[in-house]
N, C-alpha and C positions, 0 to 999 in steps of 0.2 A: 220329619219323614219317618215314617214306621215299618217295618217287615214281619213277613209270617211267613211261615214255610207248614206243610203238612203234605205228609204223606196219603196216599185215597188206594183205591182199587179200581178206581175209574179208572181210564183211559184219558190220553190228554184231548181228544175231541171232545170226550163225552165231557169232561171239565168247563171244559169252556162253553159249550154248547148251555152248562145245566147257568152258567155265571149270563150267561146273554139272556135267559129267561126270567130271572132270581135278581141281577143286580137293577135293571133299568125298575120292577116291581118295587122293591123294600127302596131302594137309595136315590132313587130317578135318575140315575146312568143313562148315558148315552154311546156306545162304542162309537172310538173316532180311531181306531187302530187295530186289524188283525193280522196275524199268519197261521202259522198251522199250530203254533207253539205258544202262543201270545197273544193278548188284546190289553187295548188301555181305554177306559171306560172314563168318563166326565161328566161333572153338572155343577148346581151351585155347593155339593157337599166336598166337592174338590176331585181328585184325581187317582186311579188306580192300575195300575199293570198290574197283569195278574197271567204269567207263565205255568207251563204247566210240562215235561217232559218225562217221558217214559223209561220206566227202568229195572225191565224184567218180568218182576209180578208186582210192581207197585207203579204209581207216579208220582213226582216230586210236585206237590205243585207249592209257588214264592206270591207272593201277594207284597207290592210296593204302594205304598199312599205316600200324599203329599200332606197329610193332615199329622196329628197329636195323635197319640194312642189312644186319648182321651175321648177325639171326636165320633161324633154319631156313625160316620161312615167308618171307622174302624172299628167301631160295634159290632156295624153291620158283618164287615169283612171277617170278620174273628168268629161270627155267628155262622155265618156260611161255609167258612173253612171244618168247623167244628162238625159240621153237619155231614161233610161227603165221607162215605163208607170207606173205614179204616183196614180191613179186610174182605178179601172174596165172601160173597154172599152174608155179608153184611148189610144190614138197608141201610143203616145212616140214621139221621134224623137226631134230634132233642135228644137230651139229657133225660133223668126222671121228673127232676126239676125245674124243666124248662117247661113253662106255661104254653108254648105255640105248639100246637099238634098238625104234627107234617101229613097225616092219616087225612082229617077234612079238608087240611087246605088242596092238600097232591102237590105240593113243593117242598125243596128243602127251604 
C-alpha cells in the first residue's frame, strides 16, 4: 500500500471534483465512496482514497492505494497529484518534460 500527500490551491471540492473526471479517463475508476472530504475510486488497477481537506490558503490533499509504488495506477496517481496547482493562480499542469500537453487535452 502506498501514500502521497500534496498540497494544491484548489479547494477540497474542486479536488475531488477535478479526480472524478481525470481518474475514471486515465485509470478506468469507478467511484464506490464519497463525502465532502473523500472518495474511494476502484477497478481492475486496484483501489484508491483519495481525501482532500482545507487549510487556510492551501488544501492538503493524501492519496492511499492498495497497489506498489511501482504499479501503473500509482503512476497515475503521482501524475495527477503532480499536476494540481501548487499556488494561487497557478495553472498546474506538466513539467517541461512531461510529453502530455494539458493546453489540447483541457485536463490535467
Amino acid at each position: 500500500m502506498a501514500g502521497y500527500v500534496r498540497k494544491t490551491a484548489l479547494s477540497p471540492a474542486e479536488v475531488l471534483a477535478l479526480a472524478s473526471e481525470v481518474l475514471p479517463e486515465r485509470i478506468g475508476l469507478t467511484r464506490s465512496r464519497s463525502s465532502a472530504h473523500s472518495a474511494t475510486w476502484s477497478g481492475e488497477e486496484g483501489t484508491v482514497v483519495l481525501s482532500a481537506h482545507g487549510h487556510a490558503l492551501y488544501t492538503e490533499v493524501i492519496a492511499q492505494t492498495d497497489r506498489l509504488r511501482t504499479s501503473r495506477m500509482d503512476y497515475e496517481i503521482q501524475k495527477f497529484l503532480n499536476r494540481l496547482p501548487y499556488e494561487p493562480y497557478d495553472s498546474g499542469g506538466p513539467g517541461k518534460g512531461d510529453p502530455y500537453n494539458v493546453v489540447s487535452h483541457g485536463k490535467l
